[in-house]
C-alpha positions in Angstrom: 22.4 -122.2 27.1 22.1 -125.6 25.6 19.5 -126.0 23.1 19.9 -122.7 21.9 19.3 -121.6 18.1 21.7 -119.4 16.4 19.9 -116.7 13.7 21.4 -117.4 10.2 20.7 -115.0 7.3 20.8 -115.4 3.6 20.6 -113.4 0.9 19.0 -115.1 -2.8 19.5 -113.2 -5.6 17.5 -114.8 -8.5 17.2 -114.4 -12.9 13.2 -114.4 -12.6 11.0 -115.3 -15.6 12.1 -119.4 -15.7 10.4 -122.6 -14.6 13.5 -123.8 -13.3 14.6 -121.3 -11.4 11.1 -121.2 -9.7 11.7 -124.9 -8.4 15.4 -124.5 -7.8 14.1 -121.3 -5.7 11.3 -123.0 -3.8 13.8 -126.0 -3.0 16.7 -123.6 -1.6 13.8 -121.8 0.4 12.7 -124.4 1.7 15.6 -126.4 2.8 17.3 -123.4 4.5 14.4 -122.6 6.1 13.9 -126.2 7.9 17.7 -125.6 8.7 17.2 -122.0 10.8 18.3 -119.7 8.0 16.3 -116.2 7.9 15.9 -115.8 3.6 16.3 -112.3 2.1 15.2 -111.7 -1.7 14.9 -108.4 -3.5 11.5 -106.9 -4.0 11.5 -106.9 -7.7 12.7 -110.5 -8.2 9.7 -111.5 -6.1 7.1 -109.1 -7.8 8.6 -110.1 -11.6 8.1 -113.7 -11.3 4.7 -113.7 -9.6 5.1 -117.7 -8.5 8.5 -117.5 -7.4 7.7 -118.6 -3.3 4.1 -119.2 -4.0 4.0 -122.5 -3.8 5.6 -122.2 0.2 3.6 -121.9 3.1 4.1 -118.3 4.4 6.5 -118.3 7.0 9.1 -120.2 4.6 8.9 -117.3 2.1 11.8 -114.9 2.2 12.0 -111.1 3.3 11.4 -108.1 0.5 13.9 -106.3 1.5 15.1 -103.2 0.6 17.6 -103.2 -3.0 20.0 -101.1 -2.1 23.4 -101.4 -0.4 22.9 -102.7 3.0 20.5 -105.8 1.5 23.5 -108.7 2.1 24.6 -106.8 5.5 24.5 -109.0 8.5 23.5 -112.5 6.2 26.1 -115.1 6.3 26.4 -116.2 2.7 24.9 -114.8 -0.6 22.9 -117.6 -2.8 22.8 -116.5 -6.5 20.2 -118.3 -9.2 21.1 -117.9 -12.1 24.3 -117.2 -14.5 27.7 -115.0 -14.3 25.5 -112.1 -15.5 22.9 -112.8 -12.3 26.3 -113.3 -9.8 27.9 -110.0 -11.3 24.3 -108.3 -9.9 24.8 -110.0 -6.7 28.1 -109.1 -6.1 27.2 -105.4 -6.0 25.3 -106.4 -3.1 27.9 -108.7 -1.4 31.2 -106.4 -2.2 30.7 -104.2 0.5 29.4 -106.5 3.0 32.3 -109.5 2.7 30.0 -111.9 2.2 30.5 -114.9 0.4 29.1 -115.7 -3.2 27.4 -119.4 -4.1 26.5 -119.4 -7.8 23.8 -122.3 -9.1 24.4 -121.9 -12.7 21.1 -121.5 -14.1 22.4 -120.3 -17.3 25.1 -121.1 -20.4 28.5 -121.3 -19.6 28.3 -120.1 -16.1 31.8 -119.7 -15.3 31.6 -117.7 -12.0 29.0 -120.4 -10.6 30.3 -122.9 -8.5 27.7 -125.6 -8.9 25.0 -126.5 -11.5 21.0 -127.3 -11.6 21.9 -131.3 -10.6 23.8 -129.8 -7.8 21.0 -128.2 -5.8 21.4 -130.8 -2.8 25.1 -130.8 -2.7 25.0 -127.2 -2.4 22.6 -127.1 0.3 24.3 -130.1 2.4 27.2 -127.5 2.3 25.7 -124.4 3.1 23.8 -125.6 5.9 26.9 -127.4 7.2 29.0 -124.0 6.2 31.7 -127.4 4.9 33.0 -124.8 1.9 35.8 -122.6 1.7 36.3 -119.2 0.2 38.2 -117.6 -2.4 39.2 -114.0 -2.4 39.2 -112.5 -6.2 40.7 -109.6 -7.1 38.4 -106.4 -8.6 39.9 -103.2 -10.0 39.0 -99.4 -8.7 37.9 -96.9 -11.6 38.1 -93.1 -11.3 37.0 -90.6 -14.1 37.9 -87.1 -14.5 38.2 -84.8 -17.6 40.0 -81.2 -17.5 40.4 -81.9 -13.8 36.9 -82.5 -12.3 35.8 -86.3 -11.6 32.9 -87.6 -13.6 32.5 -90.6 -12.0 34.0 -93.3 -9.9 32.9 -97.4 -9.6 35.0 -100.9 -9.7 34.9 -103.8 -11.4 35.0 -107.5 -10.7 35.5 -109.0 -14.5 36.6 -106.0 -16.5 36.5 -102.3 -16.8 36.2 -101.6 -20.8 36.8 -98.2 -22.5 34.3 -98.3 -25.6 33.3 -96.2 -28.3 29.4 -94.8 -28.8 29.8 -94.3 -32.2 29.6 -97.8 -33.9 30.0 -96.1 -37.4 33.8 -94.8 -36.4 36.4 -95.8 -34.1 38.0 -94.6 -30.9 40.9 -92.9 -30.5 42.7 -94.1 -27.1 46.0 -93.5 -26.1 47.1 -96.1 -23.3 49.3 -95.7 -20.6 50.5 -98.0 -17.5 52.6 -96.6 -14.6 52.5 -93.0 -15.7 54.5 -93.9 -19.2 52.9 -93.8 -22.6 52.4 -97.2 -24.5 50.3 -96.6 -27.5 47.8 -94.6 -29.3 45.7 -96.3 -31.5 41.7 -96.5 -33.1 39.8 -99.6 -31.5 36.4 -100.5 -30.8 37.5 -100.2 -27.4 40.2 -101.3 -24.8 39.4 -103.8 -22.3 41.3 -104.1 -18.5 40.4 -107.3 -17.0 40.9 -109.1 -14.1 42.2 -112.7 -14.1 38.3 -113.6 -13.2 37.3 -111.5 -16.0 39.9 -113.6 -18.6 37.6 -115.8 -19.0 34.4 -113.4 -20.3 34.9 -110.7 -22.2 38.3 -110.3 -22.7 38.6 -114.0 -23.9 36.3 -113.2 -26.5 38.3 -110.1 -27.7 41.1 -112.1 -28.2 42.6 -112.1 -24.3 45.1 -114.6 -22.8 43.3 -116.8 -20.3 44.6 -116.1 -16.5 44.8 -119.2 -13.9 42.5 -117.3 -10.9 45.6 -117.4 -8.4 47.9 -115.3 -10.6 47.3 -111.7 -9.7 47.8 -109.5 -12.5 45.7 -107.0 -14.6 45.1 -107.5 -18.4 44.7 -104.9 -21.4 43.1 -106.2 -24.0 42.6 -103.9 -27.3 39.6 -104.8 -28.9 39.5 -104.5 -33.5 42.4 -102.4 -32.5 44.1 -100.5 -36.3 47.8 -100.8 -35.2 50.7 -102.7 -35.2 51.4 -102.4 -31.6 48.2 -103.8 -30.0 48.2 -107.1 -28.4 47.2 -108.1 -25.4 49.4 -107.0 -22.0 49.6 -108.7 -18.9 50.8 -106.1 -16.1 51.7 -106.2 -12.5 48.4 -106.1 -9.6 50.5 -103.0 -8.7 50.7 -100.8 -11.8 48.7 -98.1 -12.8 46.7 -98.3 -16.2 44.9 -95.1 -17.6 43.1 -94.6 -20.7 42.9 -91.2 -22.5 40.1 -90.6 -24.9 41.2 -88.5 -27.6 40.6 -84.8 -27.2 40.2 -84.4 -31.3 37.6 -87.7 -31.8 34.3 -89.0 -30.8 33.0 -89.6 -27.2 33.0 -93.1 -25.7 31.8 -94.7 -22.5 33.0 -96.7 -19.5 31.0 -100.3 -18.7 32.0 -102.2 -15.8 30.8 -105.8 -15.5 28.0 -104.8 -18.3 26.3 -103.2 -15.5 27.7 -99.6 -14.7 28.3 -97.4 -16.8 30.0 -93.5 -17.2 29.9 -91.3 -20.3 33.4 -90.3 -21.7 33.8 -87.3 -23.3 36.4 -86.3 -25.5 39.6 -85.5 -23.4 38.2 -87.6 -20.3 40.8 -89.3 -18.5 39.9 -93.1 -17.1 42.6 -94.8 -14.4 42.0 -98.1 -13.5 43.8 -99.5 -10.4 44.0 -102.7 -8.3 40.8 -102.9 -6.5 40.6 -102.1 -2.5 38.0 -104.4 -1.5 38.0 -107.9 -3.3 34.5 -110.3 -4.0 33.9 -113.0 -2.0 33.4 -116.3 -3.7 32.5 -119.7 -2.2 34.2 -123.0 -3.3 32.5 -126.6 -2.8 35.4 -128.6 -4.0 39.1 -128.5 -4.4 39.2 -129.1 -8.4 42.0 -127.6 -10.5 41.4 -124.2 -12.3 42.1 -126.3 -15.0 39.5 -128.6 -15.4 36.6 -126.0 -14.7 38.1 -124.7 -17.8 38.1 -128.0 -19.5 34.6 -128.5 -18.4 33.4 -125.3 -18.7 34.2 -124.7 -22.2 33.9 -129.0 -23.4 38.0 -128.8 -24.5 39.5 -132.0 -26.0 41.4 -133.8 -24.2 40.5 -137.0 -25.0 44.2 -137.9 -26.6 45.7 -136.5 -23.1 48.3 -139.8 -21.7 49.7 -137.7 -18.6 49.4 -138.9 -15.1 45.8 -140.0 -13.6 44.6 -140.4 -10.1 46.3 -136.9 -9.0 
């Protein structure tokens, strides 16, 4: 039938508590509402920050719905407010869905975000159009199991770290990739990121930065006491397991800072390419490069190579 609406759904995922994300929020709202979307937002977000949609007549105020796996089900993209730390949270949601991330960086460096606070309208021209294009990138699978029982099993979309408890003593690790030994050494911990994740954690441990497109896993040991401990780039395909030490101190798995399995001594933690990758949504074609460039404020102000590419 001509005429006829299509129902398009949403999902915003929001850091609560800050003026601007309260305007950026009411704007987004707003604009998608005029353009037929249905808006989703966690009850939490909208109970935290008490003025979040107040200032929106009723029916443009997003859905409470429920927090728990099925919230981005059914929507058509996944709007996140906020910083990496905000997206990571939203991804949860949007994993298991396949629906696409859009990041407004709300916060520092943002690196996961594809658009800043000045980019609002931009964003929503593009959404509403659906004139964006988007990127698969790659998560890791975790299992944990000590003296053969599993203790726990969860993913990761940055990095999957192997950490000690104990901050007064080290952690003794012994690492392996494709069922061989490597190394056993003390660390703080041992980090296995995904080229996404190069640019977080594992770049502040000491970690190689990885161009997105390059699929590979890295191991990063972190205040590592050996002479054998540098960072390891290996194949999307390998293997990588951890062994916590059955003769030292207890640690803990943390994946993305946000979930978490206790390690006890003799616990066993594999970590392999991940099944089901993350969705993210990409508003222009610029290099990897100079989001990195941008992202971190690099020199390059002596650079004489080619221009206009």
């Amino acid at each position: 039938m001509t005429g006829e609406t299509v129902a398009r759904d949403a999902l915003i995922v929001v850091h609560t508590g800050r003026e601007a994300t309260r305007k950026v929020a009411a704007t987004v709202a707003s604009r998608l509402h005029a353009a037929g979307f249905t808006l989703r937002v966690m009850p939490d977000e909208y109970s935290t920050d008490a003025h979040l949609f107040d200032a929106l007549p009723e029916d443009e105020r997003p859905l409470r719905i429920d927090p728990d796996d099925d919230a981005a089900n059914g929507a058509e993209i996944v709007i996140v407010l906020g910083g990496d730390g905000t997206l990571l949270r939203a991804a949860e949601l949007a994993r298991s869905a396949r629906v696409p991330l859009l990041g407004i960086n709300l916060g520092r460096v943002g690196f996961l975000a594809e658009a800043d606070l000045d980019d609002v309208d931009e964003v929503l021209d593009a959404v509403i159009a659906r004139s964006y294009r988007v990127e698969e990138r790659m998560t890791v699978d975790v299992v944990v199991g000590s003296d053969g029982q599993e203790l726990g099993r969860t993913w990761a979309l940055n990095e999957a770290i192997v950490e000690k408890t104990n901050w007064a003593k080290l952690l003794d690790v012994v690492l392996e990739v494709d069922h061989r030994p490597v190394s056993e050494f003390a660390c703080d911990g041992v980090l296995c990121a995904t080229p996404t994740g190069s640019t977080a954690y594992a770049y502040s441990a000491g970690g190689p930065v990885v161009w997105p497109e390059v699929q590979a896993m890295l191991l990063v040991p972190s205040n590592a006491h050996s002479l054998f401990a540098r960072p390891l780039v290996v194949s999307p395909e390998s293997r990588v397991a951890l062994e916590v030490s059955q003769r030292g101190d207890a640690g803990v798995l943390v994946c993305d800072g946000r979930r978490t399995v206790d390690l006890p001594p003799g616990s066993r933690v594999e970590i392999v390419r991940g099944t089901t990758p993350v969705l993210l949504v990409r508003l222009r074609s610029q290099p990897f490069t100079d989001r990195l460039v941008r992202k971190f404020e690099l020199p390059v102000q002596g650079w004489r190579g080619r221009r206009g590419d």
